[in-house]
C-alpha positions as CSV (number, residue, x, y, z in Angstrom):
1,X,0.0,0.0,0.0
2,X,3.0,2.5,1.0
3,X,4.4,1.6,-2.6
4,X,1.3,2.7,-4.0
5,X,1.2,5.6,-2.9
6,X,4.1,6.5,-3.1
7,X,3.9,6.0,-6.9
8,X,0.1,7.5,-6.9
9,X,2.5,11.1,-5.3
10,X,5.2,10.8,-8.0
11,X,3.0,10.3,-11.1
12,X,1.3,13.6,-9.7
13,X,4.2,15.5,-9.1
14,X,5.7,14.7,-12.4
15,X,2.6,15.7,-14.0
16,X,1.1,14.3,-17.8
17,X,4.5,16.1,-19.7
18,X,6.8,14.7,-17.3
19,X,5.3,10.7,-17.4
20,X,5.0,11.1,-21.6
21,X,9.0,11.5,-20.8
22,X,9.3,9.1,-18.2
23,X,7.0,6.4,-20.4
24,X,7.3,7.2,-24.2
25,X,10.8,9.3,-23.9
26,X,8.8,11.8,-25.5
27,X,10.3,15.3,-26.7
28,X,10.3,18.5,-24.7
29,X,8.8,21.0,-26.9
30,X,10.2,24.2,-26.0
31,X,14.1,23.9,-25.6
32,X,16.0,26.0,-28.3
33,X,17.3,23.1,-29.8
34,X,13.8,21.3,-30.5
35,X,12.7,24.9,-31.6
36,X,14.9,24.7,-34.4
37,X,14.5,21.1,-35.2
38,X,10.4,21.6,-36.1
39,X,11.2,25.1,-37.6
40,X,8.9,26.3,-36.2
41,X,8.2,28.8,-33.4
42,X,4.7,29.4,-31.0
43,X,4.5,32.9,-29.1
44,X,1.9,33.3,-26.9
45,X,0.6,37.0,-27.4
46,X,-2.3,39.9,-26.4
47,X,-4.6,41.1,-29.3
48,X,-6.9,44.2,-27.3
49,X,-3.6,46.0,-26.0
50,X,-2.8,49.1,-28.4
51,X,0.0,50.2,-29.3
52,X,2.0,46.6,-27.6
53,X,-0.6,43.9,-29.5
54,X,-3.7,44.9,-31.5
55,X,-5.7,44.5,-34.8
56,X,-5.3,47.1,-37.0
57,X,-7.0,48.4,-39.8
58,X,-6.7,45.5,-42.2
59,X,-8.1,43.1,-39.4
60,X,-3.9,41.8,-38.7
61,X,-2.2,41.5,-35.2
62,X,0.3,44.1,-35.1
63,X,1.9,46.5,-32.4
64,X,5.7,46.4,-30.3
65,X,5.1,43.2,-29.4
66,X,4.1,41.3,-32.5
67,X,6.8,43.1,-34.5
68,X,9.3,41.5,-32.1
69,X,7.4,38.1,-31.7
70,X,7.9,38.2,-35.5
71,X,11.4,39.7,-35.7
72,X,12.6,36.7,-33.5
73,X,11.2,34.1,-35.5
74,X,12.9,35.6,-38.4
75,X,16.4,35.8,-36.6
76,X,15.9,32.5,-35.5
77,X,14.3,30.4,-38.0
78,X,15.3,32.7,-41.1
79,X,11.6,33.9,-42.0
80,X,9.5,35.5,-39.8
81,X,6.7,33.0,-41.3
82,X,7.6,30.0,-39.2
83,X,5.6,31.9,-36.0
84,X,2.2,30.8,-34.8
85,X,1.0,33.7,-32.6
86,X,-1.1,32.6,-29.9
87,X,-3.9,34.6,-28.8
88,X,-4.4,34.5,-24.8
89,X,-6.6,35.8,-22.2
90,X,-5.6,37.8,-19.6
91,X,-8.4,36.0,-17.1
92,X,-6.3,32.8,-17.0
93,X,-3.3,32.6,-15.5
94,X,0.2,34.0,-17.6
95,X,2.5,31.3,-17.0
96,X,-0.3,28.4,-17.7
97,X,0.8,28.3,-21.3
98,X,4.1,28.3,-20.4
99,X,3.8,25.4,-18.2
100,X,1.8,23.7,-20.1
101,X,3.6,23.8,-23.6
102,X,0.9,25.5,-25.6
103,X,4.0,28.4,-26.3
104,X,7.4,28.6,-26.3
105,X,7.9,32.1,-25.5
106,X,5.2,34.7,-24.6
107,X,5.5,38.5,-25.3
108,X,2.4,39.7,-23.7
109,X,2.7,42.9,-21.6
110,X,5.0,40.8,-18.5
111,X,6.3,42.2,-15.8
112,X,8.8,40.0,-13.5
113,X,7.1,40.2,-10.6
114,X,8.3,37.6,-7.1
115,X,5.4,35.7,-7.9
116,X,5.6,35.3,-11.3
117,X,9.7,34.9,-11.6
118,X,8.5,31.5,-9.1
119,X,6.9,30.2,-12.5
120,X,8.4,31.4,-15.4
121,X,11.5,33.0,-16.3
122,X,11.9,36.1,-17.8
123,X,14.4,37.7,-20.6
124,X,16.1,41.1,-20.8
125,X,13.6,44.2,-21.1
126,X,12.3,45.5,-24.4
127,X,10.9,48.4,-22.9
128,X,10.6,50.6,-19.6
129,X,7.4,52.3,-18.4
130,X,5.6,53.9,-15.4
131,X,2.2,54.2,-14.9
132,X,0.0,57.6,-15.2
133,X,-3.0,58.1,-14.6
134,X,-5.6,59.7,-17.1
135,X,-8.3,62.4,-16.6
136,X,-11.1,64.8,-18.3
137,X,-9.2,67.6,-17.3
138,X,-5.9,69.0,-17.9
139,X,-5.1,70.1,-14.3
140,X,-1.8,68.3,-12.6
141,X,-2.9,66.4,-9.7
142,X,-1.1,64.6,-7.0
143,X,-2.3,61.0,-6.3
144,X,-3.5,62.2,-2.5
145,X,-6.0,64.3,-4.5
146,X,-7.8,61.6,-5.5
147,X,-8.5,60.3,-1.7
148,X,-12.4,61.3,-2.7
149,X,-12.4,60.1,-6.3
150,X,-12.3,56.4,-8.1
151,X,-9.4,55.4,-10.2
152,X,-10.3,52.6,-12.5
153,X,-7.5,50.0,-13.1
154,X,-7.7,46.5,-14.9
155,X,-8.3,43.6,-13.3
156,X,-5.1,41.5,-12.3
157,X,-2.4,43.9,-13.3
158,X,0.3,45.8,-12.0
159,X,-1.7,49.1,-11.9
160,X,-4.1,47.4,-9.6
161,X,-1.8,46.2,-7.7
162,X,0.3,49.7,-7.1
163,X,-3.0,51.3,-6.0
164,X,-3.9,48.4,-3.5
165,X,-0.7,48.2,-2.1
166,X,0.7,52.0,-2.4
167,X,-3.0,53.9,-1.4
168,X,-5.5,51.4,0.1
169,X,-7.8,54.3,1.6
170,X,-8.8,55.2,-2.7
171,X,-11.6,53.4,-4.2
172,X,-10.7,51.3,-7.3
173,X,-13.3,50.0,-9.4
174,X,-11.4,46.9,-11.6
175,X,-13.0,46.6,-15.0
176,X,-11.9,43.7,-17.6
177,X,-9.5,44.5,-20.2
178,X,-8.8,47.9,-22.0
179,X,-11.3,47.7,-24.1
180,X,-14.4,47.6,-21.4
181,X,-11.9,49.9,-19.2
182,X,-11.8,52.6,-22.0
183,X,-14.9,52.4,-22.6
184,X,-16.2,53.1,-19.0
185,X,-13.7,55.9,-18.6
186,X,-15.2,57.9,-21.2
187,X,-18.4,57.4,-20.2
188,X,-17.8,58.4,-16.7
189,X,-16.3,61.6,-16.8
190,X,-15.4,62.0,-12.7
191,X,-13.5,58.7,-13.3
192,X,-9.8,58.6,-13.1
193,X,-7.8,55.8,-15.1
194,X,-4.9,54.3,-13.9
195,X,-2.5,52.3,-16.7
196,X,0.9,51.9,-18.2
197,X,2.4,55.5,-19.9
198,X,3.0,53.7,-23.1
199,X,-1.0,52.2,-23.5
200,X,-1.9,55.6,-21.6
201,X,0.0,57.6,-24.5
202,X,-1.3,55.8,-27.0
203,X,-5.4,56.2,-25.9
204,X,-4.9,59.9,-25.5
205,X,-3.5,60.2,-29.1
206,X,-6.9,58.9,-30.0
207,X,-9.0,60.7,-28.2
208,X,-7.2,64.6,-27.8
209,X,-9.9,65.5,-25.2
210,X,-8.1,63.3,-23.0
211,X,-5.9,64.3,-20.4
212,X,-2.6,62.9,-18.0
213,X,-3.3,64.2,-14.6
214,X,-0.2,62.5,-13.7
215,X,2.4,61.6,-16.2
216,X,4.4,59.4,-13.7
217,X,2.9,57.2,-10.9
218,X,5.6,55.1,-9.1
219,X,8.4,52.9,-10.5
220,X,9.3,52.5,-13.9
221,X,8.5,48.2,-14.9
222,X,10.2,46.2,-17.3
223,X,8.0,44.3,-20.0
224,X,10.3,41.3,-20.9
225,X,9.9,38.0,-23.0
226,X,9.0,34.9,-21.1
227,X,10.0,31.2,-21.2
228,X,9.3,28.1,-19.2
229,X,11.3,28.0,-15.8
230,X,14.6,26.3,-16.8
231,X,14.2,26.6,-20.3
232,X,17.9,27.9,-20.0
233,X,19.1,27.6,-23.6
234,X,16.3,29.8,-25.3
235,X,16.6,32.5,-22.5
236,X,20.0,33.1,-23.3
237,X,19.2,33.7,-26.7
238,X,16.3,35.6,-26.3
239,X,18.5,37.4,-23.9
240,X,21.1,38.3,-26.6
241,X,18.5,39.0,-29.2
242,X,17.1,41.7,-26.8
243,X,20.2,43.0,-26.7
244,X,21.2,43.0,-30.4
245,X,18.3,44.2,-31.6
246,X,18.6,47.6,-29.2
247,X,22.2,47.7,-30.3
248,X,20.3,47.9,-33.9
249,X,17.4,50.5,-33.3
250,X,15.1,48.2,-33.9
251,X,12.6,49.0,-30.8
252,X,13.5,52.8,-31.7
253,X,12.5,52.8,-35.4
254,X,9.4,50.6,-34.4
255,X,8.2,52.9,-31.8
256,X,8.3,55.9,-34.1
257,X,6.9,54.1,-36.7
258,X,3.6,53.0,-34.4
259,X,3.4,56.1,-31.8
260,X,4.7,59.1,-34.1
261,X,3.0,58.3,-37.2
């Protein structure tokens, strides 16, 4: 009986990856070198967060983050056409498809926090950004002001977070994704909204009657490329990808290109 269960506790702990391994010797998907062996790349991605991921006018993923998703397939695999971009929700868990070897790498709008860094491991930085906080009027406000007001933030991000952490006496009201939260802050106009400079930026060059009460709220954060936790090989080459392609201009030119139109 104690044999049992002790082989019940491994098979669980192993997990349904780990016994195809153990039984069939199978594959692991994700490593660099099997990456390049199937030609073929999977990167899991955002599509409702303008400027990073988004559809554009001719109904195609584009943004920062799909332009490098499909940069490193090209620099890997020689044409930017071996990429499967996989669309995920932000409601689930970020390092489930990870984990679970539905991507290899995901470039969706992650910042290394403790908690996720125990999951996942995270590449060198493609960009830097605060938060700010957006407003109907033009005045400059200091975050204390808004001890009487609501600042809407989106559910499960770092923005939420700040607030609850940083100012627990101001009333949040959490709304889905960007889409529902832009649309309730222009409906309410005694709402305050509360998001990353570089998504805030690019909402107010949409709509000019907009305004940044505060331009910088906090820290600056790191968005960064993900992998599996251990995945060693292809974080090191994500890692000096990052770095060659800064080196190159290549988030420069692409960041005119999308915000300076």
């Amino acid at each position: 009986m104690y044999v049992l269960k002790a082989l019940i506790w491994f098979m669980m702990r192993l997990g349904v990856f780990g016994l195809c391994m153990l039984l069939l010797g199978c594959e692991e998907t994700s490593t660099l070198e099997t990456i390049k062996k199937k030609r073929f790349i999977r990167v899991g991605v955002f599509d409702n967060v303008p400027p990073l991921a988004y559809y554009n006018q001719n109904d195609e993923l584009d943004g920062l983050e799909i332009r490098l998703a499909r940069k490193i397939a090209k620099d890997l695999l020689g044409d930017e056409k071996r990429l499967e971009l996989v669309v995920i929700s932000a409601k689930d868990s970020l390092s489930v498809p990870l984990e679970s070897g539905e991507v290899d790498v995901m470039i969706a709008s992650l910042i290394g926090s403790q908690e996720m860094r125990k999951h996942i491991d995270f590449a060198s930085s493609y960009i830097r950004t605060p938060l700010s906080v957006l407003s109907h009027t033009n005045q400059t406000s200091s975050i204390l002001e808004f001890l009487d007001a609501t600042l809407l933030v989106r559910k499960n991000t770092i923005a939420a977070k700040y607030i609850q952490e940083n100012y627990p006496q101001i009333q949040i009201r959490l709304c889905e994704n960007l889409a529902y939260c832009f649309e309730e802050f222009q409906a309410d106009k005694n709402l305050y909204f509360v998001e990353l400079r570089i998504i805030a930026q690019a909402f107010m060059r949409q709509n000019p009657d907009i305004h940044m009460s505060i331009p910088v709220l906090g820290d600056e954060y790191s968005l960064a490329p993900a992998v599996k936790k251990g995945n060693t090989k292809l974080l090191q080459w994500l890692n000096k990808e990052i770095i060659t392609l800064q080196q190159e201009g290549f988030f420069a030119q692409n960041y005119e290109a999308l915000f300076l139109p």
